[in-house]
Structure formats: structure tokens, C-alpha cells
Kinemage of the C-alpha trace (Angstrom):
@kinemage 1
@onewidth
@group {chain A} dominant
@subgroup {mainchain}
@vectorlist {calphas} color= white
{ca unk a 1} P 0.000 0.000 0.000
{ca unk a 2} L 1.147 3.495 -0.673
{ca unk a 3} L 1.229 5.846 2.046
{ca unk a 4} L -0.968 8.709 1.552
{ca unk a 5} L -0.168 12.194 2.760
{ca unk a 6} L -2.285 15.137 4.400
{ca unk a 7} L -4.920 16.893 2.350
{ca unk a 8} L -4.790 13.391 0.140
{ca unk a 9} L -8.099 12.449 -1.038
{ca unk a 10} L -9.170 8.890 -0.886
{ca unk a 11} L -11.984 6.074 -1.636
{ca unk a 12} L -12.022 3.397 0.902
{ca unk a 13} L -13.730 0.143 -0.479
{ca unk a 14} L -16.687 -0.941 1.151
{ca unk a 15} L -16.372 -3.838 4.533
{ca unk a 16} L -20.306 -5.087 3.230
{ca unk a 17} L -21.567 -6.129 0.137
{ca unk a 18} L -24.008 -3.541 -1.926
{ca unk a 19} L -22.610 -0.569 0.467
{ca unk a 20} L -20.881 2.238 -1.838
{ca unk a 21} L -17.205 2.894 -1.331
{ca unk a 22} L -16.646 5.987 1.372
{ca unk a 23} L -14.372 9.158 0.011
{ca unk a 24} L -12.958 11.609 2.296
{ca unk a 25} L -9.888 14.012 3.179
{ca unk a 26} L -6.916 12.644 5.471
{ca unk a 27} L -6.423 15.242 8.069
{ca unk a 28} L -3.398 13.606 10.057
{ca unk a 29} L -0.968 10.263 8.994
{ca unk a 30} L 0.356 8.478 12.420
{ca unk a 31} L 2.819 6.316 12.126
{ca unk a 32} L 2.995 3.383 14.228
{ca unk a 33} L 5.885 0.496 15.021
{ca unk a 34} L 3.025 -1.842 13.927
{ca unk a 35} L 1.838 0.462 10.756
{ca unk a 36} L 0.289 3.698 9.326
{ca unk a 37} L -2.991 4.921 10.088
{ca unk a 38} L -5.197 7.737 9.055
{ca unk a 39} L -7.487 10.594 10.496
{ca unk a 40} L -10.090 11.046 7.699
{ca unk a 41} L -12.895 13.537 7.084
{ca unk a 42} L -15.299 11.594 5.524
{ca unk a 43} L -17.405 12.804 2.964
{ca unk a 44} L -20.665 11.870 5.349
{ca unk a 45} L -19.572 14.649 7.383
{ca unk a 46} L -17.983 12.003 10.102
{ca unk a 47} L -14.622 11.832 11.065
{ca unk a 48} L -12.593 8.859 11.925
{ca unk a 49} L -9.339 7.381 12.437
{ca unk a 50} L -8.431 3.897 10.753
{ca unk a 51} L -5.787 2.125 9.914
{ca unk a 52} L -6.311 0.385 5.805
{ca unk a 53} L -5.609 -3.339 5.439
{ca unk a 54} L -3.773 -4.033 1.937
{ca unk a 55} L -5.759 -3.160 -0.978
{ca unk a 56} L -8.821 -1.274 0.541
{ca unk a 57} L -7.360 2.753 -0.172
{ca unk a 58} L -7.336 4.047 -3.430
{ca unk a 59} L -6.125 6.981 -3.740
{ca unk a 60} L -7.907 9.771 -5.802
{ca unk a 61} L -6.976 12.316 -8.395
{ca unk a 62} L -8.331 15.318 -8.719
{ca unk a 63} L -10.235 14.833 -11.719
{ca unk a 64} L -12.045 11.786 -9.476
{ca unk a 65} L -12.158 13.732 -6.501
{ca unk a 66} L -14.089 16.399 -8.189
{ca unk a 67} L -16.526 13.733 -10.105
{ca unk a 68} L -17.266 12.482 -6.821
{ca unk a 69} L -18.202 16.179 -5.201
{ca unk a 70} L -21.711 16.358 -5.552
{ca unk a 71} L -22.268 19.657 -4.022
């Protein structure tokens, strides 16, 4: 997995079947003996921290980050 930086935007792929992928901000990397994990604004309007098991962040570009900004 790559590690992602502040002000990164990412998709996180969904733990259930049928649930859409969350997208959010990260807001803070800590780095741990045992790994990297993230403080994330999510798009919801929640906040979170969580550390990613291989394969589950993708990070966006900005031409995805903007598709997915319905506002």
C-alpha cells in the first residue's frame, strides 16, 4: 500500500456487500511500530481514524475527486 499524505483524497472500499465505497480528506498520517494509520474527514460529514488493510485505499486524483463532489 502506498502511504498517503495530508490533504490526500481517498476512496475506501466498502467492509459489506451492496454498500458504496466511502471518500474523504486525510487530516493527520500516524505512524505506528506496527503500521500507518489515518485521520479522515469523511465525505458523510464524520470523522474517523483507521488504519487500511492491503488493498482497501485508493487513492484519488483530482479529476475523481471532483466527479465524486456532488455539491
Amino acid at each position: 500500500m502506498t502511504t498517503q499524505s495530508v490533504g490526500d483524497r481517498i476512496m475506501v472500499d466498502s467492509q459489506k456487500a451492496g454498500q458504496s465505497p466511502r471518500q474523504g480528506t486525510i487530516l493527520e498520517v500516524i505512524e505506528h511500530d506496527y503500521g500507518t494509520s489515518y485521520r479522515v474527514a469523511w465525505d458523510d460529514g464524520h470523522e474517523s481514524t483507521f488504519r487500511p488493510t492491503a488493498g482497501t485505499v485508493h487513492a484519488l486524483g483530482t479529476d475523481e475527486a471532483a466527479a465524486g463532489d456532488n455539491t
